[in-house]
NUPA-305128 format. One record per residue: x, y, z of N, C-alpha, C, CB in turn; residue in one letter. Coordinates in steps of 0.02 Angstrom, whole numbers, padded with zeros to 5 digits, always signed. Glycine has a CB too. Layout:
<nodes>
XYZXYZXYZXYZA;...
</nodes>
This chain:
<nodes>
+11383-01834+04091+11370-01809+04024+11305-01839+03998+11429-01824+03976X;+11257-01813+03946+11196-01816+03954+11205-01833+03856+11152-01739+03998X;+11141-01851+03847+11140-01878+03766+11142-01797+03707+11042-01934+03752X;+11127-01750+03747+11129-01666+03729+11192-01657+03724+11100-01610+03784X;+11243-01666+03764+11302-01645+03767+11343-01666+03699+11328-01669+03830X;+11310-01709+03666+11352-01750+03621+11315-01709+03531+11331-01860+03642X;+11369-01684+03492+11343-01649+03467+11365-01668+03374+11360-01584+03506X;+11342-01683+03335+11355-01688+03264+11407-01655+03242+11306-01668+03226X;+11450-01675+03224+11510-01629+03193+11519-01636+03114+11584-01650+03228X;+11492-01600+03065+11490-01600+02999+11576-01595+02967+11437-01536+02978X;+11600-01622+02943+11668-01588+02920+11658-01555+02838+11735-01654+02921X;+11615-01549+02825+11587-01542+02756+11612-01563+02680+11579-01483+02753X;+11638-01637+02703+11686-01648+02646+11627-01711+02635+11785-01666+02662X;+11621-01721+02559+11576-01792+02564+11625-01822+02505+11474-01788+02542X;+11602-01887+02522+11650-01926+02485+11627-01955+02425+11675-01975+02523X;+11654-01971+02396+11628-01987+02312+11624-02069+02310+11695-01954+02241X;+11664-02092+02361+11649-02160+02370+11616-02177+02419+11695-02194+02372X;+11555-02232+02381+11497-02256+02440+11529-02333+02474+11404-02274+02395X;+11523-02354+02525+11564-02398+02566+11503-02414+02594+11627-02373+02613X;+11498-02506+02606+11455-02529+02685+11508-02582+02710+11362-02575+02676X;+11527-02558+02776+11579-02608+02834+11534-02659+02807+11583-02595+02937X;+11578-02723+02807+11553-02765+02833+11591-02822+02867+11518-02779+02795X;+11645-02815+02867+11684-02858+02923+11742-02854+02936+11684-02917+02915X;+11751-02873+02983+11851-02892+03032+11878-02923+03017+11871-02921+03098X;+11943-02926+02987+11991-02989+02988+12022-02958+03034+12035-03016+02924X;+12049-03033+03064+12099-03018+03123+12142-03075+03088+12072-03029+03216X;+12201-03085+03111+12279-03126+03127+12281-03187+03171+12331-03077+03165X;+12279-03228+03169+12273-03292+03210+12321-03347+03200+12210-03321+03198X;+12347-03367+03276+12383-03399+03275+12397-03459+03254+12388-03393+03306X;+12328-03495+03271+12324-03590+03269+12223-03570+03232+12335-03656+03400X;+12217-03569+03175+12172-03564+03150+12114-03606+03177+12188-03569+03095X;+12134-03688+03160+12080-03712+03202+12062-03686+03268+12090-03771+03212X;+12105-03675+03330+12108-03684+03390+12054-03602+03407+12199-03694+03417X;+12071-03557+03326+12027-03508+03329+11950-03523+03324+12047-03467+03280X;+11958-03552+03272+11886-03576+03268+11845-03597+03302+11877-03607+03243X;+11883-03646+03361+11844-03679+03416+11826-03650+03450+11864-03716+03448X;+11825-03591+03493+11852-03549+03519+11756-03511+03502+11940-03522+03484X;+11791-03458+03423+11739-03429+03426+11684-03451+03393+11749-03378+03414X;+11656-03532+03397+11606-03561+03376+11567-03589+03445+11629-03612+03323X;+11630-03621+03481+11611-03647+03546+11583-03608+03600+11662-03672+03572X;+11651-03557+03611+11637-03523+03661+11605-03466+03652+11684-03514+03691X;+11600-03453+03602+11563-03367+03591+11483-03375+03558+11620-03308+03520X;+11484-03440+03505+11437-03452+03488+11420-03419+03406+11402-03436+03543X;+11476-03409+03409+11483-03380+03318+11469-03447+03282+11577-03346+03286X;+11446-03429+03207+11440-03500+03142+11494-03496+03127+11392-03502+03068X;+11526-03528+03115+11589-03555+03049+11515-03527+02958+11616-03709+03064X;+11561-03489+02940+11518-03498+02866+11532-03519+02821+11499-03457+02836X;+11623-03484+02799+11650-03505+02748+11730-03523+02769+11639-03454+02694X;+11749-03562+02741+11823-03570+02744+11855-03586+02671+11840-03629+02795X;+11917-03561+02675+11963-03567+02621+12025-03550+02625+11946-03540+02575X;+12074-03579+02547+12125-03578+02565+12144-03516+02496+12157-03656+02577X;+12177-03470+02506+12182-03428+02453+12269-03442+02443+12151-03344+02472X;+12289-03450+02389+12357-03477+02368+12392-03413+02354+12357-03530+02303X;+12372-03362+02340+12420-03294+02323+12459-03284+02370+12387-03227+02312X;+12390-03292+02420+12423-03248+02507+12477-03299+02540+12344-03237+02585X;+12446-03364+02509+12486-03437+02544+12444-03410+02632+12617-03433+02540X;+12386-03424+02613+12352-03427+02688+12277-03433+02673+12368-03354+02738X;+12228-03458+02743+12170-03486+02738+12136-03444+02779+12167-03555+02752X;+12072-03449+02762+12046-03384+02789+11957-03434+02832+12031-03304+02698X;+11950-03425+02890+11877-03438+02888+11832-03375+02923+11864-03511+02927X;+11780-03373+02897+11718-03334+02902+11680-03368+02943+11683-03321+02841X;+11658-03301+03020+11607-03333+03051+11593-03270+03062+11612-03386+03106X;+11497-03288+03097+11433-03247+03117+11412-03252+03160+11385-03247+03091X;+11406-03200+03177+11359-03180+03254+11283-03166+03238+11390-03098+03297X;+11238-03181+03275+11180-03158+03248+11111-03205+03275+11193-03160+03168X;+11068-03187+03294+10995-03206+03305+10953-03222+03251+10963-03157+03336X;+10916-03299+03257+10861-03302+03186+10896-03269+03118+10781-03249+03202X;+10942-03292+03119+10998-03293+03043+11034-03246+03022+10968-03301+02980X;+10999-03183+03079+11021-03097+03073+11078-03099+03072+11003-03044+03126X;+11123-03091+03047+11185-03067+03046+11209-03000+03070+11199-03071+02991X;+11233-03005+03142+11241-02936+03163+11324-02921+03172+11197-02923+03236X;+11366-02969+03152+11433-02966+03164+11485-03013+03106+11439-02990+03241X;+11525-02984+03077+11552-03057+03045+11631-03029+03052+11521-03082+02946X;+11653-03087+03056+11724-03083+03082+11753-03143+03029+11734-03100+03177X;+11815-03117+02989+11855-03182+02968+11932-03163+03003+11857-03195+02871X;+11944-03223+03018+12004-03258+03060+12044-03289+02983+11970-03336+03131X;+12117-03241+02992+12168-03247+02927+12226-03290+02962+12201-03163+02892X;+12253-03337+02951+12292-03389+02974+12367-03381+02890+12224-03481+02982X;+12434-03377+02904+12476-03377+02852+12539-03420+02882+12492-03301+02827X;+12524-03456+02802+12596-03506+02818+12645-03464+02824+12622-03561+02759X;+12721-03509+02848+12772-03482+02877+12817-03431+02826+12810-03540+02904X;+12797-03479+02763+12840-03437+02705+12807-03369+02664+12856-03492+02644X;+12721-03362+02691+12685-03303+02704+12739-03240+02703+12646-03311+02774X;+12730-03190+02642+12750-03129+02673+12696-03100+02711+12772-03081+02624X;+12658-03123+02725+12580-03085+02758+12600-03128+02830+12476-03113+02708X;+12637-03163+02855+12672-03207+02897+12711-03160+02956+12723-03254+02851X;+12696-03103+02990+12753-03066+03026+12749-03118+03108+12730-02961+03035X;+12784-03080+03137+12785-03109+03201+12729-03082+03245+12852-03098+03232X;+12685-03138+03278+12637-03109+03308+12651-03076+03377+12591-03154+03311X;+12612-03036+03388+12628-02990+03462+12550-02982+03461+12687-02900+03461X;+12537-02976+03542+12464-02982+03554+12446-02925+03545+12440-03006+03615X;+12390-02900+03551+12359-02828+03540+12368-02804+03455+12405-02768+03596X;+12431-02851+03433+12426-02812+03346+12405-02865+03307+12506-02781+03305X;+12370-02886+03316+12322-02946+03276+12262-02940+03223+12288-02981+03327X;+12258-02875+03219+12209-02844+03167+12264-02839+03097+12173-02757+03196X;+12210-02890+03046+12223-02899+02973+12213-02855+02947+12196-02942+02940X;+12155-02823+02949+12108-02758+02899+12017-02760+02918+12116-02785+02791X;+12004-02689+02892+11944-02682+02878+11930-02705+02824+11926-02630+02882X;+11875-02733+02809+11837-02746+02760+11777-02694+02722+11813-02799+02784X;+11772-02667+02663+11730-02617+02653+11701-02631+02576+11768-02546+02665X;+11632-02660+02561+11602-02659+02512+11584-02595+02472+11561-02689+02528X;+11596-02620+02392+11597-02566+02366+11546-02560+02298+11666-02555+02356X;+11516-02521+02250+11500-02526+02200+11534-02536+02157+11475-02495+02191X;+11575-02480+02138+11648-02479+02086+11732-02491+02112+11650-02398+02054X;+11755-02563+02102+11810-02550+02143+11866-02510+02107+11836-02614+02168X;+11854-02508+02037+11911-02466+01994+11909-02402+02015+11902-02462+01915X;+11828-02372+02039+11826-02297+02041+11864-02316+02120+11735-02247+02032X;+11846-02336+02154+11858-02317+02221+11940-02323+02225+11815-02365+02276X;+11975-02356+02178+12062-02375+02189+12089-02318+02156+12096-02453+02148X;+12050-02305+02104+12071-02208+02077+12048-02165+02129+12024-02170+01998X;+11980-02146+02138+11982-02102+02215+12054-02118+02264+11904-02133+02271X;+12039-02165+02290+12092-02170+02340+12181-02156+02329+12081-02238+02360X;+12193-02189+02266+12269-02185+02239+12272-02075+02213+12278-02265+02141X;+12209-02053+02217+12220-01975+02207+12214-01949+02260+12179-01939+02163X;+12158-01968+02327+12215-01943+02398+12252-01969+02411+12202-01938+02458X;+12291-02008+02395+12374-02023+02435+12363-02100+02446+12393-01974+02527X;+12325-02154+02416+12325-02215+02478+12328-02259+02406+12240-02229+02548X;+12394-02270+02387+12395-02306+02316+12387-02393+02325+12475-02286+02275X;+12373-02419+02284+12345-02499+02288+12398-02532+02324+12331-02541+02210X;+12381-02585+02360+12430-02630+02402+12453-02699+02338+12376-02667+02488X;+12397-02723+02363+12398-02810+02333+12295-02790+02313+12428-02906+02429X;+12301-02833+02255+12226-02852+02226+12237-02921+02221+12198-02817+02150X;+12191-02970+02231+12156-03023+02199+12097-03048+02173+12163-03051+02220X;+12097-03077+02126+12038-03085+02073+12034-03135+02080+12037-03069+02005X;+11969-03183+02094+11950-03237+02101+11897-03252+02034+11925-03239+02171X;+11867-03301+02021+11808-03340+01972+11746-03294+02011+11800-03448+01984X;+11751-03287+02057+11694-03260+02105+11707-03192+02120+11687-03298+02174X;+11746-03151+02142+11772-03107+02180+11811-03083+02165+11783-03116+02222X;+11836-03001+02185+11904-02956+02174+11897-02912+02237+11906-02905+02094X;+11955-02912+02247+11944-02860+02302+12009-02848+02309+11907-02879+02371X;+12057-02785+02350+12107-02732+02347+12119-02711+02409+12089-02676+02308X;+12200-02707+02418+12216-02672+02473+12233-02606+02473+12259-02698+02499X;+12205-02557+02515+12260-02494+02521+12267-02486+02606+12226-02407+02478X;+12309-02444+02638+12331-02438+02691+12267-02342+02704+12436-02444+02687X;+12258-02346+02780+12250-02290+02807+12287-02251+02828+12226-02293+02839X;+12284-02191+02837+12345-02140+02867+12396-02193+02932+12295-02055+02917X;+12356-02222+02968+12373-02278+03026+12427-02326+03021+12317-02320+03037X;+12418-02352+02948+12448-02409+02931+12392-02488+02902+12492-02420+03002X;+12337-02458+02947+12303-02511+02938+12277-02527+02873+12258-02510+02977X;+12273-02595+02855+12253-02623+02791+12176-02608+02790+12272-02704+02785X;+12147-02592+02718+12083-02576+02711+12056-02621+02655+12075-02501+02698X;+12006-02685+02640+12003-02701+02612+11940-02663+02574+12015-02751+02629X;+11953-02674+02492+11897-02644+02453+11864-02692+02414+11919-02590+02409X;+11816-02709+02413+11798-02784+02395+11723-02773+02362+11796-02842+02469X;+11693-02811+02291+11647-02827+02271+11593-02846+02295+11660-02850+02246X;+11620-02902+02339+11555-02939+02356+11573-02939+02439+11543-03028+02312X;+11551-02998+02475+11565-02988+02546+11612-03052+02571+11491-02983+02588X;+11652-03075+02511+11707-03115+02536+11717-03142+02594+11752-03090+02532X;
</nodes>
């Protein structure tokens, strides 16, 4: 198959909400043991770490990237035992959520709660707010202010 063969498919629906990805959470078992892992062996930064008390779990932020570029960011979500965000891990289902920056998160939680994908959990930080809703999939979608 040739780079021709591959062809634009318009669905002609545009969306009223503007979105930029910008990162992975995944599910992790032994948080540190994560960290080591993808600082050591992969060569990711550690950027940010914290402990968020709603979720009763700690979250750290790391980067991939050349001369400071940031071409990847991944945060690794770790939950205590008494965590409802706490299920039993099984390998392969270790994805937390997408992460998706937004302009308006009120408009985008009304867009979304009027196709079908009504609010999960929000938290509001001194710094930050950001919102869950689920995809047709199941998967968690985070909607977030800043880049948490």
């Amino acid at each position: 198959m040739t780079a021709t063969d591959f062809r634009v498919i318009e669905s002609g629906v545009r969306s009223e909400m503007k979105t930029e990805f910008i990162y992975v959470g995944i599910r992790v078992k032994d948080l540190e043991e994560s960290i080591k892992f993808y600082t050591k062996v992969l060569g990711m930064k550690l950027t940010d770490r914290q402990r968020i008390e709603e979720t009763k779990g700690d979250v750290a932020g790391l980067q991939s990237g050349k001369s400071g570029k940031s071409e990847f960011a991944l945060e690794l979500n770790h939950y205590d035992e008494d965590s409802p965000y706490n299920t039993k891990y099984t390998v392969g289902e270790g994805l937390d959520h997408l992460a998706f920056k937004v302009e308006d998160i009120d408009k985008a939680l009304q867009l979304a709660k009027r196709e079908g994908y009504p609010l999960l959990h929000e938290v509001k930080t001194k710094s930050s707010r950001w919102a869950y809703i689920k995809d047709p999939n199941g998967i968690w979608i985070e909607l977030c202010l800043s880049s948490t």
